[in-house]
C-alpha positions as CSV (number, residue, x, y, z in Angstrom):
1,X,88.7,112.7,116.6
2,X,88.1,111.2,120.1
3,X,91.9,109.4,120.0
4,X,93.2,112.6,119.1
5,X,91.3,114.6,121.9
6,X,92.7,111.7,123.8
7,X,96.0,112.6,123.3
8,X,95.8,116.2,124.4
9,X,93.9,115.1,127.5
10,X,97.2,113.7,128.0
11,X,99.4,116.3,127.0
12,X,97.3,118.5,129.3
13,X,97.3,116.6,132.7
14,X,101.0,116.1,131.8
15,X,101.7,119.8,131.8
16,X,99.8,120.0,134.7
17,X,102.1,117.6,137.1
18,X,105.2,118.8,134.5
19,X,105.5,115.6,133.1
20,X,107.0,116.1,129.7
21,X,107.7,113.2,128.1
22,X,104.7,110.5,128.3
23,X,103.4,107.7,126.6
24,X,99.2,108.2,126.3
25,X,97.3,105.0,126.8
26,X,93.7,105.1,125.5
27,X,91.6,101.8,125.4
28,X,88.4,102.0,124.6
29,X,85.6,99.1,123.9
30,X,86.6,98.5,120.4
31,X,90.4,100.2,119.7
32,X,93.5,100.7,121.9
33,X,95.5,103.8,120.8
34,X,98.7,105.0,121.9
35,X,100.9,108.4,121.5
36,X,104.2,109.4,122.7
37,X,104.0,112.8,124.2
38,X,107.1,114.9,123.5
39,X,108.0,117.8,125.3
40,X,104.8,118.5,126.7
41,X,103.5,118.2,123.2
42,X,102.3,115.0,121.2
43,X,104.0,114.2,118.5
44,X,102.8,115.0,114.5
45,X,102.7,113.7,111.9
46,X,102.1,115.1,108.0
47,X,100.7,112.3,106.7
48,X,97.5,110.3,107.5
49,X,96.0,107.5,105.5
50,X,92.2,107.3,104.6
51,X,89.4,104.9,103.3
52,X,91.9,101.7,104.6
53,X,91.0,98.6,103.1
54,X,91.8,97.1,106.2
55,X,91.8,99.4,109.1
56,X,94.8,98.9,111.3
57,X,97.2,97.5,108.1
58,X,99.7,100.7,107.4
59,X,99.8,100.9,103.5
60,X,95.8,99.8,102.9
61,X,94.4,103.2,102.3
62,X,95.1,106.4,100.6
63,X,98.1,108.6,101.9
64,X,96.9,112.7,102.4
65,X,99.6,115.5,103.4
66,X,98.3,116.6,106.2
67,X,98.9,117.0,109.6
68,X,97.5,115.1,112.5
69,X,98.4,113.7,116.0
70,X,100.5,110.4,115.1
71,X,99.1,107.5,117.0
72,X,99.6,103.4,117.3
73,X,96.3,102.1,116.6
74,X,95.0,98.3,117.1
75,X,92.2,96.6,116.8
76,X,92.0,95.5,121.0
77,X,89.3,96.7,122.7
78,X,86.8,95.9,125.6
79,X,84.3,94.4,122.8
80,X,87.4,92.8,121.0
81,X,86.3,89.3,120.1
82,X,89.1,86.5,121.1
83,X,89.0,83.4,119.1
84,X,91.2,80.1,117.8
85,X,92.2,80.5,114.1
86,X,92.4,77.8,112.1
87,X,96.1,77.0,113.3
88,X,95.4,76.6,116.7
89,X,96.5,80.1,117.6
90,X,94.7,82.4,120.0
91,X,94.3,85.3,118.4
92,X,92.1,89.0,119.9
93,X,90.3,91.1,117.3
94,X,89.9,93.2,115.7
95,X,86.2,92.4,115.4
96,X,84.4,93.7,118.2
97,X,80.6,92.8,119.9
98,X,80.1,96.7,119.5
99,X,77.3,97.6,122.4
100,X,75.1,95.3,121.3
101,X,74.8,92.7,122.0
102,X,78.1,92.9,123.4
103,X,80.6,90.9,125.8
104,X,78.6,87.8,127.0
105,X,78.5,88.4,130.4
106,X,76.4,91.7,129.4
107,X,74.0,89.1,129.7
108,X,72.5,90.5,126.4
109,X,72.7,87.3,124.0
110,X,76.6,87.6,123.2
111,X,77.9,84.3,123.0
112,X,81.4,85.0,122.0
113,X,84.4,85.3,124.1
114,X,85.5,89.2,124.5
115,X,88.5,91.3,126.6
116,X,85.9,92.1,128.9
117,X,84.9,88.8,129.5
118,X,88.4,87.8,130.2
119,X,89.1,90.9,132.8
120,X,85.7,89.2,134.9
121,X,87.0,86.1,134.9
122,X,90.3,87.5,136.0
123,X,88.4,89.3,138.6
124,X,89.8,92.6,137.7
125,X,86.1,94.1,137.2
126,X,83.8,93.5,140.1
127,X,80.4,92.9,139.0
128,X,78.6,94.4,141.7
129,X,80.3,97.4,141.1
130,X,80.5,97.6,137.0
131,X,79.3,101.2,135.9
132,X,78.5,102.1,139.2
133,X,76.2,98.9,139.8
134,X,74.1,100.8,136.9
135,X,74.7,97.5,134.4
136,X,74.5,93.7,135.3
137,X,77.4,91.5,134.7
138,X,77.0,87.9,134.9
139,X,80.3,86.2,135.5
140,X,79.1,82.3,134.5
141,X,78.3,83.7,131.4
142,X,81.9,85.2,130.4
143,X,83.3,82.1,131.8
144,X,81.1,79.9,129.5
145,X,82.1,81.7,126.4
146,X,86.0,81.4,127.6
147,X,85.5,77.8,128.0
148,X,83.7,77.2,124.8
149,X,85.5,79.0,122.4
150,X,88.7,79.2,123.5
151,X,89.1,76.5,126.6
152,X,87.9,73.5,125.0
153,X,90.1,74.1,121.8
154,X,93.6,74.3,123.8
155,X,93.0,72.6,126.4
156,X,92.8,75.2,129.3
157,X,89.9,76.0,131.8
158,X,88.3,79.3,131.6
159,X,91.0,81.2,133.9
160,X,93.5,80.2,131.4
161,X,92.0,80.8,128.8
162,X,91.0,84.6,130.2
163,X,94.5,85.1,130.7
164,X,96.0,84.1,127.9
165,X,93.3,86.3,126.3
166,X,94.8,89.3,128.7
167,X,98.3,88.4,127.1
168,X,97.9,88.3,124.0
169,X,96.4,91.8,123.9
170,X,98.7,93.3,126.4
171,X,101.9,91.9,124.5
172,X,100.0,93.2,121.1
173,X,99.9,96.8,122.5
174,X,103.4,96.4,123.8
175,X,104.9,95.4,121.1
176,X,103.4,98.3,119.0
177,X,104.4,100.7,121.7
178,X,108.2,99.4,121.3
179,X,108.0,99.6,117.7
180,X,106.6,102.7,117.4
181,X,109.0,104.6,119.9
182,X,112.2,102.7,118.1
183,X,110.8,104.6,114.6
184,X,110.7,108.0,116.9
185,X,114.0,107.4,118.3
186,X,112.8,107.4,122.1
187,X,113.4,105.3,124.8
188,X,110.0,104.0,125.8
189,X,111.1,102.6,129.3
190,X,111.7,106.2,130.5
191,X,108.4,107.9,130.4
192,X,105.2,107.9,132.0
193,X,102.3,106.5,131.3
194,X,98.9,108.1,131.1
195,X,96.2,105.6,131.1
196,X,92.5,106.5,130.3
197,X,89.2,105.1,128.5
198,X,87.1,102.7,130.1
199,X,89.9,99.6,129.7
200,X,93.2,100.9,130.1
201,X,93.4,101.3,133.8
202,X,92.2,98.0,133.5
203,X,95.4,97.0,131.6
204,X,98.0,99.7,132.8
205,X,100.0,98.2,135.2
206,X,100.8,94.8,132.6
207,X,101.9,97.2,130.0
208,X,104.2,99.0,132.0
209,X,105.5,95.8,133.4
210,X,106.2,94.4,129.7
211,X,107.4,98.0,128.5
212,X,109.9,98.8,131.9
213,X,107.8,101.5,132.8
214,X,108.1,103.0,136.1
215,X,105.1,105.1,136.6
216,X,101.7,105.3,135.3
217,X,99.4,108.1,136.0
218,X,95.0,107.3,135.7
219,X,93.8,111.2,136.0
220,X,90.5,111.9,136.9
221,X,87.7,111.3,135.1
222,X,89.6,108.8,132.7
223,X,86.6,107.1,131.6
224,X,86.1,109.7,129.7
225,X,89.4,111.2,128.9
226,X,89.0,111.5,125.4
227,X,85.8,113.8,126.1
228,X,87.9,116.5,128.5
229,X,90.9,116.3,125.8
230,X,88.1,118.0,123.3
231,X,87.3,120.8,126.1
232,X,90.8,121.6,127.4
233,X,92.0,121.6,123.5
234,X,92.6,125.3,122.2
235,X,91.0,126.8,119.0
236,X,93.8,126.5,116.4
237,X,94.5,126.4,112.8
238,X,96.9,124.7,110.9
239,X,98.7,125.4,107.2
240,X,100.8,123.1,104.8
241,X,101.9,123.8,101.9
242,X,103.9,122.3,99.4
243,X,106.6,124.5,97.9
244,X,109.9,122.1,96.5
245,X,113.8,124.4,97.3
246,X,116.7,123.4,98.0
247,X,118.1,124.3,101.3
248,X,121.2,125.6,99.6
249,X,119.0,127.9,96.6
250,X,117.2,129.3,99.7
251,X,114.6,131.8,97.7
252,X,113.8,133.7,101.3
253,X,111.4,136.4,99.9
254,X,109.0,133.3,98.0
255,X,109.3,132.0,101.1
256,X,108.7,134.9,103.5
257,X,105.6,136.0,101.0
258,X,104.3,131.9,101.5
259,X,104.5,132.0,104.9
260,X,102.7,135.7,105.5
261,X,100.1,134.4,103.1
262,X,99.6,131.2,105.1
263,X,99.8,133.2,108.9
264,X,96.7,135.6,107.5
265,X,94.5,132.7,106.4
266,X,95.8,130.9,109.4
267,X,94.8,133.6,112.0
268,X,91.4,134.7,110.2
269,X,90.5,130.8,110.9
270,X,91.3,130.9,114.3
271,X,89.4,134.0,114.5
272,X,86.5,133.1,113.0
273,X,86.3,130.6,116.2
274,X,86.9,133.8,119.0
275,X,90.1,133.1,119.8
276,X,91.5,136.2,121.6
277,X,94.8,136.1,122.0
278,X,97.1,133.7,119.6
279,X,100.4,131.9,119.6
280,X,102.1,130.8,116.0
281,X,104.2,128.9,115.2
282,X,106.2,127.4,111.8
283,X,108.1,124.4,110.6
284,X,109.8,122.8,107.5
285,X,109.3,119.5,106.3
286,X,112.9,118.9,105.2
287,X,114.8,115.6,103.8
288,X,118.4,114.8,102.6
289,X,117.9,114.7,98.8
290,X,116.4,111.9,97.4
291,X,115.0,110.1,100.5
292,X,111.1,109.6,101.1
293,X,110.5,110.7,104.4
294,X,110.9,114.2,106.0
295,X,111.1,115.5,109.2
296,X,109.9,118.5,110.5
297,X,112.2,121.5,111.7
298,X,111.0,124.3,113.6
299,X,111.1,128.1,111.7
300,X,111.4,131.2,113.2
301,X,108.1,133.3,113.2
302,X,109.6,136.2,111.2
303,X,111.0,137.0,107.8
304,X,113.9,134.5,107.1
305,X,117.1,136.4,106.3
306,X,120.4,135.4,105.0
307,X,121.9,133.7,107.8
308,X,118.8,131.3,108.5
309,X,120.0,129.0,105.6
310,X,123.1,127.4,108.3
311,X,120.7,127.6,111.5
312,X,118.1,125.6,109.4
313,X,121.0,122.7,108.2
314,X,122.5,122.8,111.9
315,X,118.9,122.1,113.5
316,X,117.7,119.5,110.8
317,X,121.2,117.8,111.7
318,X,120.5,118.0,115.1
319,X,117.3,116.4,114.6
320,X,118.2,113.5,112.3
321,X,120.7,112.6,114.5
322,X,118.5,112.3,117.4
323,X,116.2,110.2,115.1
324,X,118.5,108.4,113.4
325,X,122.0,108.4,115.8
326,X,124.2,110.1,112.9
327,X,123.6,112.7,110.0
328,X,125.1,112.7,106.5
329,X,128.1,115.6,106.4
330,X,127.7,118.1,103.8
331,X,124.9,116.2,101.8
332,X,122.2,118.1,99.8
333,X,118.9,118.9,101.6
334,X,115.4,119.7,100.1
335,X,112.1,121.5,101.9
336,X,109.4,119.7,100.7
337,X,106.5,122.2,102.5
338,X,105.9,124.8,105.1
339,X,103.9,124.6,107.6
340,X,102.1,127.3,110.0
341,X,99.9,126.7,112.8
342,X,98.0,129.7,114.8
343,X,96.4,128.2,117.9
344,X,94.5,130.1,120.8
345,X,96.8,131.2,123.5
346,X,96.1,128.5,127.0
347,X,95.3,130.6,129.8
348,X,98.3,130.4,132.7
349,X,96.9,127.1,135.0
350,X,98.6,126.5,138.1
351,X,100.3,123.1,138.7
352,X,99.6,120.5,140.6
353,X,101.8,120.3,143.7
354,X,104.3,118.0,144.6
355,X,101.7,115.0,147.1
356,X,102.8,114.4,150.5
357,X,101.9,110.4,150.6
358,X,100.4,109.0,153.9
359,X,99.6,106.1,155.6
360,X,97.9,103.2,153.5
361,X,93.7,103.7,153.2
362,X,91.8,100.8,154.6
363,X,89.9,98.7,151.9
364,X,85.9,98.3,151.8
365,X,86.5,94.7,150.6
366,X,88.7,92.8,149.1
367,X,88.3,89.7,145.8
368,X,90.6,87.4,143.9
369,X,92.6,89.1,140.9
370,X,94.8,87.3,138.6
371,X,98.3,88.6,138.7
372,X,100.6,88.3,136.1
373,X,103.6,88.2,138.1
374,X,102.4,85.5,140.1
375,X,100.5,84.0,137.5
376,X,97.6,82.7,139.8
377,X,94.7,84.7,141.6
378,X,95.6,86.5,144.5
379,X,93.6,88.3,147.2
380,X,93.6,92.0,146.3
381,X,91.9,95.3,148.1
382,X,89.0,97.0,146.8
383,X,88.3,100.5,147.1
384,X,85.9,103.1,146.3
385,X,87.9,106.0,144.0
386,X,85.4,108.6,145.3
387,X,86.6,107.5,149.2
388,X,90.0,108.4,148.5
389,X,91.9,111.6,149.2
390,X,94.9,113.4,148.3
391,X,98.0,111.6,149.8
392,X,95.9,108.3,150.7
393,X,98.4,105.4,149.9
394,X,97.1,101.6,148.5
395,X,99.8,98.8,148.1
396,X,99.2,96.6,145.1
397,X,97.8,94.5,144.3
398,X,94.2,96.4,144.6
399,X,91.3,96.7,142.4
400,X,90.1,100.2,142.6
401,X,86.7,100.9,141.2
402,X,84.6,104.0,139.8
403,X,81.4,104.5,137.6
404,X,84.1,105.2,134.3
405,X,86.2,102.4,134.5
406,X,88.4,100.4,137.3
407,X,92.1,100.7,138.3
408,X,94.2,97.6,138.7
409,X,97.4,97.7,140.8
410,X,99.3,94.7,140.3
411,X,101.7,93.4,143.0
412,X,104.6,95.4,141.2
413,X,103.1,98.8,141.9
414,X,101.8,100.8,144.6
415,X,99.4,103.9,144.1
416,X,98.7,107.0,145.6
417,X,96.1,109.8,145.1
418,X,97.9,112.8,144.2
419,X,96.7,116.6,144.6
420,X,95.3,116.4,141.0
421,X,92.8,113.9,142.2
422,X,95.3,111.5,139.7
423,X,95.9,107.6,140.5
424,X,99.7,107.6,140.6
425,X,101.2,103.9,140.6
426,X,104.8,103.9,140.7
427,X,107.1,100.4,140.8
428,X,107.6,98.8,144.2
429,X,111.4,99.1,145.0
């Protein structure tokens, strides 16, 4: 899926710059989606839930074993429709204007109040400049909407109103972010963030404020991020199977005959897409006895002989007491399946070295942006992305603007252009 590709866009730029532990930011016009990159890899998950009654409620659909990228999902996007529920609360999707007919100030015959419309109000997308000047945006009309919809029903003028709308949908993502990263046992503050998709650059810099992030990184190209994800992603194959044991009634050679069976269909997959060369690798899905949840544990890729029974307790310990800050001594634990992926060998890509930052770039104009941390508009730089170069240097707070998407740096961050062609914002000290 586009999300997923999303992720190993991330995952990719990340080894790239030898970033290893991220947090992926993808926010298109109808979804936001987030995924914590792990050791250069994103994290998986062996369960995934279909056909949900309600889209973005864990629980509403029907649980499958079987792998996938694990990713925070919610219903915020670009199209996301803000309204006033019937308590008086401000509340931001998850319906959406879709492309048509869109945010109002598409100028299309939306009359509702979307993100979009908010982020002109705010001034952080400069209508001349939308899409390259390719679409019209008509900034009365997202104002109107505000006003009408949302304005008139608490009191507030349509700048309020646009950034309350920016809150709530920032502290939404947030707040899924923290919760997500407390279930994975990682501190969130401490990674980077990777923002792409035709919104989040838009909405980077407020996220890392609320999360403590230090650093976000808007590659190249991130309008359409989830797009280079699916062309730098290797042909691969993936195997799960279910096969109950105790870890203590090890049965090695049912095991070792599962797992050869599984590598042979695995790598005739692969094959059957030309992959040359291939890389495999195993895990368990394992789980003190009687709980509902495993976690995976890497496997060697060879035959498992008698001595693999204590490495494979040692490293699930190891494990669920990262996860979980403690592990229960000498308890019975169960393998629930086996897994085996085969994916095409990546070809040896230089990184990206370290930028040597310069003086700050001059600005081709300048607007009024709402800023958070002052919580009024302030006068901010505009540049053109395809102007800058390597090393160019641009003190927040600056709109910076491109055909995909925009790049707001708030007043906490600064930004440079690294060798990558990357938008690296980092916090002011």
């Amino acid at each position: 899926s586009g999300p997923a590709a999303g992720a190993l866009a991330a995952a990719f730029y990340g080894n790239l710059i030898e970033e290893e532990n991220m947090l992926s930011f993808d926010m298109g016009g109808t979804t936001a989606k987030m995924c914590v990159i792990h050791r250069g890899e994103p994290i998986l998950s062996n369960e995934f839930e279909a056909a949900r009654v309600h889209r973005f409620a864990k629980g509403s659909g029907l649980p499958l074993k079987i792998p996938s990228i694990e990713l925070i999902e919610i219903g915020t996007g670009g199209g996301s429709i803000a309204f006033v529920d019937s308590m008086g609360l401000l509340k931001v999707g998850p319906e959406s204007a879709g492309a048509a007919p869109g945010p109002a100030c598409y100028g299309l015959g939306g009359e509702r109040p979307t993100v979009t419309d908010g982020d002109v109000v705010l001034g952080k997308i400069d209508p001349a400049r939308f899409a390259g000047g390719k679409i019209a945006i008509e900034a009365d009309l997202a104002a109107q909407a505000l006003a009408a919809d949302v304005g008139e029903k608490m009191g507030m003028d349509s700048l309020q109103a646009a950034y309350g709308v920016a809150e709530i949908v920032d502290e939404n993502m947030a707040n899924a972010a923290r919760v997500h990263a407390v279930e994975r046992g990682v501190a969130i503050s401490e990674r980077t963030l990777i923002a792409f998709g035709g919104a989040a650059p838009l909405h980077a810099a407020r996220l890392a404020e609320k999360l403590g992030i230090r650093r976000i990184v808007v590659p190249a190209g991130a309008g359409v991020g989830s797009a280079i994800g699916f062309l730098q992603a290797p042909a691969a194959y993936e195997l799960v199977r279910s096969r109950y044991m105790r870890l203590d009634q090890l049965d090695r050679e049912v095991v070792n005959a599962l797992l050869d069976e599984m590598t042979e269909e695995a790598t005739a997959r692969a094959r059957s897409a030309r992959a040359e060369e291939l890389d495999e690798t195993r895990g368990a899905f394992m789980r003190y006895a009687g709980q509902g949840h495993e976690i995976e544990v890497g496997l060697p890729v060879r035959a498992l002989t008698r001595n693999d029974g204590a490495a494979l307790r040692e490293a699930f310990e190891a494990e669920y007491g990262r996860l979980y800050a403690r592990h229960i001594p000498d308890a019975a634990i169960e393998i629930m399946s086996w897994r085996v992926s085969v994916a095409e060998r990546a070809e040896g890509r230089e990184r990206i070295a370290a930028t040597a930052i310069g003086e700050a770039v001059a600005a081709i104009g300048s607007r009024q942006v709402f800023d958070a941390g002052h919580g009024a508009l302030v006068p901010a730089s505009v540049l053109q992305r395809e102007q800058l170069a390597a090393g160019n240097r641009i003190g927040g707070p600056a709109l910076i603007v491109e055909d995909g998407t925009s790049t707001f740096v708030s007043s906490s961050f600064e930004a440079h252009v690294d060798n990558g062609g990357a938008l690296v914002l980092t916090v002011k000290e």
